[in-house]
BAGUGU-611726 format. One line per field, with one value per residue: residue number from 1; residue in three letters; x, y, z of N, C-alpha, C, O in turn. Coordinates in steps of 0.02 Angstrom, whole numbers. Layout:
N
num	NUM,...;
residu	ALA,...;
n_X	X,...;
n_Y	Y,...;
n_Z	Z,...;
ca_X	X,...;
ca_Y	Y,...;
ca_Z	Z,...;
c_X	X,...;
c_Y	Y,...;
c_Z	Z,...;
o_X	X,...;
o_Y	Y,...;
o_Z	Z,...;
//
This chain:
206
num	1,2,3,4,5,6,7,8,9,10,11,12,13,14,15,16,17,18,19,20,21,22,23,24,25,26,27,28,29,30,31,32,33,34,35,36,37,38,39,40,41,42,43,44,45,46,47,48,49,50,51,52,53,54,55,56,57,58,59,60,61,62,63,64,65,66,67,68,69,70,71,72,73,74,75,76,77,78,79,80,81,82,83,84,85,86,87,88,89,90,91,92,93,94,95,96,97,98,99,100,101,102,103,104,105,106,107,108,109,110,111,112,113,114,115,116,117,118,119,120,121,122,123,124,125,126,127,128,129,130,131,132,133,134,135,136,137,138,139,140,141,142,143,144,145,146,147,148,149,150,151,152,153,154,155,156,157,158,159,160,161,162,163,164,165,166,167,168,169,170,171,172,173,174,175,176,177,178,179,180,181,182,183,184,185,186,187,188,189,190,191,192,193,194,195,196,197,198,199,200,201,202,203,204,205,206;
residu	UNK,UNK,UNK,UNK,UNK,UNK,UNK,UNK,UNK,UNK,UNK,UNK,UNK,UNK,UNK,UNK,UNK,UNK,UNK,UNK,UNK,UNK,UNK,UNK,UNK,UNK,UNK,UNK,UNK,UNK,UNK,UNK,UNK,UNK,UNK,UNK,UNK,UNK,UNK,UNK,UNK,UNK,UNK,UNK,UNK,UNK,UNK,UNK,UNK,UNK,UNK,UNK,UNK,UNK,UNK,UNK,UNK,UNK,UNK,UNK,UNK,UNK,UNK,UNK,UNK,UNK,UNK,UNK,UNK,UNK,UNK,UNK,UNK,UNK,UNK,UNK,UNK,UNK,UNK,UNK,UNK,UNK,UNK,UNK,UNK,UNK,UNK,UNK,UNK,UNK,UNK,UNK,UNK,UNK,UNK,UNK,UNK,UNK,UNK,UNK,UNK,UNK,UNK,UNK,UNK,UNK,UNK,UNK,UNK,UNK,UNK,UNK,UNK,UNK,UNK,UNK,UNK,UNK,UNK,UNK,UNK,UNK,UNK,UNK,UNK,UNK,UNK,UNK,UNK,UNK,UNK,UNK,UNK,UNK,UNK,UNK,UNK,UNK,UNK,UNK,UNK,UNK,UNK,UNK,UNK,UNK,UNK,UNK,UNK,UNK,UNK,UNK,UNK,UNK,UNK,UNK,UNK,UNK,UNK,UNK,UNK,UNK,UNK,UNK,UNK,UNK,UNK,UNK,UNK,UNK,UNK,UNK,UNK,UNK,UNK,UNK,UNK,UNK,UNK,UNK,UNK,UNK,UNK,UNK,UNK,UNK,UNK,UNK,UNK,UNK,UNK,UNK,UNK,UNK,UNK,UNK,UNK,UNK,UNK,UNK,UNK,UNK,UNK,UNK,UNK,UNK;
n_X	-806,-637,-507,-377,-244,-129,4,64,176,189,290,272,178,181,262,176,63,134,159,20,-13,80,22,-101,-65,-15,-130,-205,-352,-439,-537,-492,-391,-355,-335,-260,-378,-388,-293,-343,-463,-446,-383,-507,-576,-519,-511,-418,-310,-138,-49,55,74,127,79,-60,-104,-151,-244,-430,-532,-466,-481,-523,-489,-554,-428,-388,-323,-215,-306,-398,-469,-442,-544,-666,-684,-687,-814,-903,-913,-922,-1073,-1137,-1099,-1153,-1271,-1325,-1302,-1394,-1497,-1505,-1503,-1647,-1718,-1694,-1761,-1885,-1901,-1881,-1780,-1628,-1556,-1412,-1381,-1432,-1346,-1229,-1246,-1263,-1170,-1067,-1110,-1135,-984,-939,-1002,-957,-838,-828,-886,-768,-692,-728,-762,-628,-569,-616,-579,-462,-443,-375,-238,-262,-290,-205,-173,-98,46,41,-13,88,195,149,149,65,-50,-54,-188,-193,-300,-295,-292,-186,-65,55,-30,-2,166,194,134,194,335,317,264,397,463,461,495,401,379,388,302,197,106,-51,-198,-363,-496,-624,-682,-841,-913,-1069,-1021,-925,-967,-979,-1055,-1133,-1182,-1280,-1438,-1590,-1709,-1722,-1818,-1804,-1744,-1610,-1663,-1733,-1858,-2015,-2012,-2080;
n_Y	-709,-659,-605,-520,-503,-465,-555,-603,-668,-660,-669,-620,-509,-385,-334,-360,-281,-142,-157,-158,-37,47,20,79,211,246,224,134,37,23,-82,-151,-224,-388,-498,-661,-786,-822,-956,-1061,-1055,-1074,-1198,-1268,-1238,-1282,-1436,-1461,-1500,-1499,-1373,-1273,-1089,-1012,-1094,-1103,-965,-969,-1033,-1038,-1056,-1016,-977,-807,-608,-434,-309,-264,-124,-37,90,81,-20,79,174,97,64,193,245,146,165,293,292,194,251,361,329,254,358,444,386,350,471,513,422,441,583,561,494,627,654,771,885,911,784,703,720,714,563,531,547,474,352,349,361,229,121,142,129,-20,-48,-16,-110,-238,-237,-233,-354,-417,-388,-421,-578,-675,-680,-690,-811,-888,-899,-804,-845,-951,-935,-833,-909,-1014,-939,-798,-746,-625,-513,-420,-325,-279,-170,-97,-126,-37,-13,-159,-148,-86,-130,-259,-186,-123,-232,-322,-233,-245,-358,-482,-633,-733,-673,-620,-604,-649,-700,-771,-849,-785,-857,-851,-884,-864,-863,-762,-645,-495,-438,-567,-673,-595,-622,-573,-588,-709,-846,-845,-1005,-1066,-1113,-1110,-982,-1002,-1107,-1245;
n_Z	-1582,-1621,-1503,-1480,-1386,-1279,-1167,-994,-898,-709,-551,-437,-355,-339,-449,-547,-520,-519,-639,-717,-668,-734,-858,-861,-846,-949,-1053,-1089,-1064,-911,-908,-1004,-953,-897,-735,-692,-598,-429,-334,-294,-370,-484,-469,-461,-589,-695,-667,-575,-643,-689,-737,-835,-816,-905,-1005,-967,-997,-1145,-1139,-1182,-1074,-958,-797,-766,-683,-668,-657,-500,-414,-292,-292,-326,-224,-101,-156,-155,-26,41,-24,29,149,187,130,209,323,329,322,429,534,509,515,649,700,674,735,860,864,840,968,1075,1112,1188,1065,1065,1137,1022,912,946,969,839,765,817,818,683,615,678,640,486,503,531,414,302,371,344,200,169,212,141,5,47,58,-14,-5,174,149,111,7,-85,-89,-146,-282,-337,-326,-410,-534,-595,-696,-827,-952,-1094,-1178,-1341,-1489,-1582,-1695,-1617,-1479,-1453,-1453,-1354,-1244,-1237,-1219,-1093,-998,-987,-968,-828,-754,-817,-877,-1017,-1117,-1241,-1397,-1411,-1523,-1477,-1414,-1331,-1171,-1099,-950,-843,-710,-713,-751,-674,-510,-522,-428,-368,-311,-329,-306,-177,-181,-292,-395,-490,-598,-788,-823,-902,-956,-1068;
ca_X	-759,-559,-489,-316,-207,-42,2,137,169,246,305,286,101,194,292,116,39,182,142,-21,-35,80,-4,-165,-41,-1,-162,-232,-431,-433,-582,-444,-321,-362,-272,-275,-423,-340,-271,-407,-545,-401,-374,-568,-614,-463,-538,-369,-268,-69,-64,106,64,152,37,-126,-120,-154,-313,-479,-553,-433,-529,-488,-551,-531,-366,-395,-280,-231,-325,-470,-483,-450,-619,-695,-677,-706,-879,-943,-908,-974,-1134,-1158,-1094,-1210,-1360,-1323,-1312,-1457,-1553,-1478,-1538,-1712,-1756,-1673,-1786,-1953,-1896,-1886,-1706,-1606,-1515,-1347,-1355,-1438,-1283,-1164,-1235,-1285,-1119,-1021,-1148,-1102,-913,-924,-1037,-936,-771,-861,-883,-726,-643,-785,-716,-534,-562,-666,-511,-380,-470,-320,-196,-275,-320,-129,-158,-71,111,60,-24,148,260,143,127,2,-68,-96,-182,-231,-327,-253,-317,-162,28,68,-16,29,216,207,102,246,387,316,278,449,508,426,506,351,400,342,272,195,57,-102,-260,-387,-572,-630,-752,-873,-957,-1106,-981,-861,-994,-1001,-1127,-1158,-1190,-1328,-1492,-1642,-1774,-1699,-1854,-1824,-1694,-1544,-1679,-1749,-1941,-2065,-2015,-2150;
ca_Y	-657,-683,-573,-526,-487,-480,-582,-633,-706,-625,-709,-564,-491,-323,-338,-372,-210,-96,-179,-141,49,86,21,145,270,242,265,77,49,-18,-146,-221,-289,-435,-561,-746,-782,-850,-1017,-1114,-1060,-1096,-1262,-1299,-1242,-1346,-1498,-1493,-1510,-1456,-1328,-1223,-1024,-1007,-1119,-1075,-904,-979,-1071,-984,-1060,-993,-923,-736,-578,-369,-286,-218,-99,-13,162,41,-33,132,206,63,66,256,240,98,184,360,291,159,302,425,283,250,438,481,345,352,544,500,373,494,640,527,489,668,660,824,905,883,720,677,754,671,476,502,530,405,268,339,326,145,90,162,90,-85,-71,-26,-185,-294,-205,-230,-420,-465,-375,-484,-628,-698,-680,-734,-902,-927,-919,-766,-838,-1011,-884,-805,-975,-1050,-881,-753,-732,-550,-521,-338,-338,-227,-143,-78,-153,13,-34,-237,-150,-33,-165,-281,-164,-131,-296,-346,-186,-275,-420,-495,-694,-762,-607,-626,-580,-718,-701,-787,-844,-793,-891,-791,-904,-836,-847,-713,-587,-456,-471,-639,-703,-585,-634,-516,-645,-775,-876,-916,-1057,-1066,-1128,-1021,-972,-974,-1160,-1278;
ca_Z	-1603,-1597,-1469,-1486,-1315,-1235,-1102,-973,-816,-640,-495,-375,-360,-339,-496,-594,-508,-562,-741,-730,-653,-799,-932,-844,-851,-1033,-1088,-1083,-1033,-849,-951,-1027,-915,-836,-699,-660,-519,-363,-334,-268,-415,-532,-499,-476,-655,-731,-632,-516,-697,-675,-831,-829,-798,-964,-1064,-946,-1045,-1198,-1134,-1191,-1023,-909,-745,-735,-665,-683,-610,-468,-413,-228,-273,-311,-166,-91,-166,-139,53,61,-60,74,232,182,129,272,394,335,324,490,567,484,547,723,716,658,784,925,838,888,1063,1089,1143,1165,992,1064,1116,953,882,967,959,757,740,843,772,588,621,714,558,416,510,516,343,279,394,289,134,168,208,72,-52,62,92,-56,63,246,153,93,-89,-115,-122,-213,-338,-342,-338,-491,-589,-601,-784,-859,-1016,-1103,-1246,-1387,-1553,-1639,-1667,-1590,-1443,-1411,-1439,-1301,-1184,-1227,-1180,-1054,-946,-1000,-888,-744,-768,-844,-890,-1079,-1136,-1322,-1428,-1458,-1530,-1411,-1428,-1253,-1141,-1047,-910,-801,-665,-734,-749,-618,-479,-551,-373,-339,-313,-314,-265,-167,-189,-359,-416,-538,-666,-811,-794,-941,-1001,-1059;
c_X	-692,-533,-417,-302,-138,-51,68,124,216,225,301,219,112,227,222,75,77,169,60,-43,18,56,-47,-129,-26,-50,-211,-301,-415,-485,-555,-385,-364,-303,-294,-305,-374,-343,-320,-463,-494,-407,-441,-611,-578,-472,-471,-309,-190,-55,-1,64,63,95,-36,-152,-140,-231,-363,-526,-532,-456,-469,-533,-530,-482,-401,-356,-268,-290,-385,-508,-496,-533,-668,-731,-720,-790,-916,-955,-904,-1037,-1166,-1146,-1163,-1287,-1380,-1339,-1376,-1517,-1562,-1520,-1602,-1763,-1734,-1711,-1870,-1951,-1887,-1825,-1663,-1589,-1449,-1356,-1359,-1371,-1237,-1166,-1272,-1224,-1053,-1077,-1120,-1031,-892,-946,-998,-862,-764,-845,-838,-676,-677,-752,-651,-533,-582,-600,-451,-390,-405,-264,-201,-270,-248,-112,-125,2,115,31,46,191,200,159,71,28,-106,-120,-236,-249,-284,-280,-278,-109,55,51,15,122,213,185,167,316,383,319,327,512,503,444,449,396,351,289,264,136,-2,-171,-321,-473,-611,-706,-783,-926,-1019,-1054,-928,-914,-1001,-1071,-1157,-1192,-1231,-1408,-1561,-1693,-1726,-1747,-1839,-1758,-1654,-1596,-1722,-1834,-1949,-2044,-2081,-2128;
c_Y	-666,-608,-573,-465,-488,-506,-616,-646,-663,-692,-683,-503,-387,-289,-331,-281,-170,-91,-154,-46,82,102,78,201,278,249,194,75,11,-99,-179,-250,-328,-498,-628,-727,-820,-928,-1105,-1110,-1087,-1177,-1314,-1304,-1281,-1416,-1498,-1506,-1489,-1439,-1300,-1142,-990,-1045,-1103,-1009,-903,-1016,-1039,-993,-1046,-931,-844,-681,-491,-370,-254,-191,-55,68,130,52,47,164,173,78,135,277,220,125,253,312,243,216,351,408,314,291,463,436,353,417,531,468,400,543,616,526,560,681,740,842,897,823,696,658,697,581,476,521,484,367,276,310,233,101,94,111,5,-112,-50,-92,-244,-303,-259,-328,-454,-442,-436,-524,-688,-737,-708,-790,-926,-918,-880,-766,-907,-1001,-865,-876,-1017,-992,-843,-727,-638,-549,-419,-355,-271,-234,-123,-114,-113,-10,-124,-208,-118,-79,-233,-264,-133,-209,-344,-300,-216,-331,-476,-585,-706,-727,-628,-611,-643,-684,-779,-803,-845,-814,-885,-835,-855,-823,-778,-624,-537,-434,-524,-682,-649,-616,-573,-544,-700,-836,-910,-960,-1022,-1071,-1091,-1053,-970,-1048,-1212,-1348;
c_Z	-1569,-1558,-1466,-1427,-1314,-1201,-1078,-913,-785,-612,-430,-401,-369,-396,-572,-583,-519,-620,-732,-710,-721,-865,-904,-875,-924,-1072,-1112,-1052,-983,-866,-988,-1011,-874,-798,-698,-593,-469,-385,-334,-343,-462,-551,-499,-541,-711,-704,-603,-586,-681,-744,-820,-822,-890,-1042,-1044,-992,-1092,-1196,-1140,-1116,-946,-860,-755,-724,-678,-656,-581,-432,-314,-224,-299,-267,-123,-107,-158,-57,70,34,-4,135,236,198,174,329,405,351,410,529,563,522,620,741,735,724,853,932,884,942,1106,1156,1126,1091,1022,1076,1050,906,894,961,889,756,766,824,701,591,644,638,513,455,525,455,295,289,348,221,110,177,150,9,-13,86,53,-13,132,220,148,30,-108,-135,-153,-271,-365,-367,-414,-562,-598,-673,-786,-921,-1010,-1178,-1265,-1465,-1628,-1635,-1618,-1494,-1405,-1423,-1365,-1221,-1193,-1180,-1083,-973,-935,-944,-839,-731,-795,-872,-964,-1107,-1217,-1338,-1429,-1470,-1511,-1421,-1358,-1237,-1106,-994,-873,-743,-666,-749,-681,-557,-513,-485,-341,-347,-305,-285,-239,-158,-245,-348,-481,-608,-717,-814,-883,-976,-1020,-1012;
o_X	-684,-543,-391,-328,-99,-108,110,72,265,186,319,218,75,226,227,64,40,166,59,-82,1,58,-28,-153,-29,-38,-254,-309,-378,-472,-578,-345,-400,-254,-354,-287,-321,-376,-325,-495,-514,-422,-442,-657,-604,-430,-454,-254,-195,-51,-2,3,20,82,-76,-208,-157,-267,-360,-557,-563,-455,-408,-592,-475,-470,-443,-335,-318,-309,-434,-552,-553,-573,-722,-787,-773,-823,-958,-1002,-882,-1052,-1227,-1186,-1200,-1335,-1416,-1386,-1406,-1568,-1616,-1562,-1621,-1818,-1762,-1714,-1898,-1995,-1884,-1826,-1663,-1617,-1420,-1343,-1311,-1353,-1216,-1118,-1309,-1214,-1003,-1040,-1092,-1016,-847,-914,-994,-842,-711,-814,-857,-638,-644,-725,-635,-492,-565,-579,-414,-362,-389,-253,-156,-246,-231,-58,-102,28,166,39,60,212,227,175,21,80,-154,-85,-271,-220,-254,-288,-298,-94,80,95,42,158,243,208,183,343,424,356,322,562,550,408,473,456,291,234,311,101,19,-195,-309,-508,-626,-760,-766,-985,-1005,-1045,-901,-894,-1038,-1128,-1214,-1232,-1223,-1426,-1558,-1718,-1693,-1721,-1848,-1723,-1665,-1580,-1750,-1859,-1907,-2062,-2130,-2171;
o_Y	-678,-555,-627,-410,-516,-504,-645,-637,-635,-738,-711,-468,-343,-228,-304,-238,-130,-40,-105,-8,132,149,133,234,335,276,205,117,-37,-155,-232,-286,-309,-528,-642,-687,-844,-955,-1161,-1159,-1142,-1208,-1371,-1343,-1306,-1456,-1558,-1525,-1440,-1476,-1302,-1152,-961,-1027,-1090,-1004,-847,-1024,-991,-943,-1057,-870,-834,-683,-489,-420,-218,-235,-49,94,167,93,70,171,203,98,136,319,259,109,277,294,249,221,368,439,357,279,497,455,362,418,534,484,377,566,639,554,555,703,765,803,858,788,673,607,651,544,428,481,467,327,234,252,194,66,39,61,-26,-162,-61,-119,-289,-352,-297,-360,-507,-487,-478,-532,-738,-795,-745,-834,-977,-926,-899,-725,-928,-1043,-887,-886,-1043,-1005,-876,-704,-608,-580,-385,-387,-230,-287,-124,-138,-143,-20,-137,-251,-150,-70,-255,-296,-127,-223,-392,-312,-212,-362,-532,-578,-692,-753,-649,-601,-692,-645,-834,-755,-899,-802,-916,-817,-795,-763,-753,-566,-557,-417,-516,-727,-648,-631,-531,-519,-733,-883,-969,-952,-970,-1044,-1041,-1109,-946,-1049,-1213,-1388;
o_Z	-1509,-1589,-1450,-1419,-1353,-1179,-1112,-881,-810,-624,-378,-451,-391,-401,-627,-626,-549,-653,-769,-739,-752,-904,-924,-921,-947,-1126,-1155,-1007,-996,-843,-1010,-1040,-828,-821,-704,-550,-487,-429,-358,-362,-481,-602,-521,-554,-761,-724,-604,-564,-643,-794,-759,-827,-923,-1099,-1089,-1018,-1112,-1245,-1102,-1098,-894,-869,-751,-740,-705,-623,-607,-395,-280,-172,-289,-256,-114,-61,-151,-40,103,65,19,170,288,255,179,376,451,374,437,567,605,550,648,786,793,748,902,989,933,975,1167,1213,1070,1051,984,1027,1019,878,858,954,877,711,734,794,666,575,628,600,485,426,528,437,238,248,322,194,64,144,123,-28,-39,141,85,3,153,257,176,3,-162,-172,-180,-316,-422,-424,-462,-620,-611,-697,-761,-960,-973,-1221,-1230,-1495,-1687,-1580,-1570,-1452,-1351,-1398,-1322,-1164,-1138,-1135,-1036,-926,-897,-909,-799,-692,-783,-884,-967,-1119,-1250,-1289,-1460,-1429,-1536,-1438,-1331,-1264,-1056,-999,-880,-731,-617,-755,-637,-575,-533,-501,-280,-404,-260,-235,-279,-128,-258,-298,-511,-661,-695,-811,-921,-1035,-983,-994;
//
């Protein structure tokens, strides 16, 4: 099935996120904007190829992944480090409750263990979102081009997702219809395992 999008290039990661919290705000599904994956997966699924930014957009195999946005991340962080804090506290209590340790102390070290825990696992969080950046990739992302694309249903909207990413300075902004290529890799939690016993290969063959 042909998939018809917008799409344009920035040069400035902050210029792309402006473009994208408006379209939200405009009334766009957050399930249909997506960005160019970082630098490194880029040029490993193009075998190392030198593609322009400009013509990459047009490729149906062109790695990419959801927008994710700062009030994301944001809920992200705050989701992880509740429910690790509270694990934590609760557990901390529990196993204080057996040892037949006062109720204030209890108190007091289930909740400095929750806080240490939950603030663990927001730093976990926060690296794993800006791991982009520590490695370097985030300004030869920027200096090749970072690719946006939004799917779109009516003229109505590919005008409006036009005029817009054109506000943002948006580079080679145009309409294509698109036959997109959905690897295992590109699926979400694709890299979990539930058994790590089994293998990559599929069960029930003869």
């Amino acid at each position: 099935m042909r998939t018809r999008e917008v799409t344009g290039v920035f040069h400035a990661r902050k210029a792309l996120a402006a473009a994208a919290e408006e379209l939200l705000v405009a009334g766009f599904d957050r399930a249909d904007i997506d960005v160019s994956a970082p630098a490194d997966e880029l040029q490993q699924r193009l075998n190392y190829a030198s593609i322009p930014a400009v013509d990459l957009a047009d490729i149906p195999i062109a790695p990419r992944r959801p927008f994710i946005g700062g009030d994301d991340m944001a809920v992200t962080m705050a989701v992880v480090g509740s429910i690790s804090g509270c694990t934590a506290a609760v557990a901390t209590g529990y196993f204080l409750v057996m040892k037949d340790v006062r109720p204030l102390v209890i108190g007091i070290l289930s909740m400095l263990c929750g806080l240490v825990v939950a603030g663990i696992s927001v730093l976990v969080v926060h690296r794993r979102f800006d791991q982009e950046r520590r490695r370097g990739l985030d300004k030869l992302s920027e200096w090749d081009g970072i690719l946006i694309w939004i799917r779109v249903n009516s003229p109505e909207k590919e005008a409006l997702a036009q005029e817009i990413l054109v506000r943002h300075d948006g580079d080679a902004v145009h309409v294509h219809e698109i036959e997109l290529v959905r690897r295992t890799d590109d699926l979400p939690l694709h890299s979990l395992r539930p058994d790590p016993w089994l293998g990559d290969e599929r069960l029930g063959q003869p």
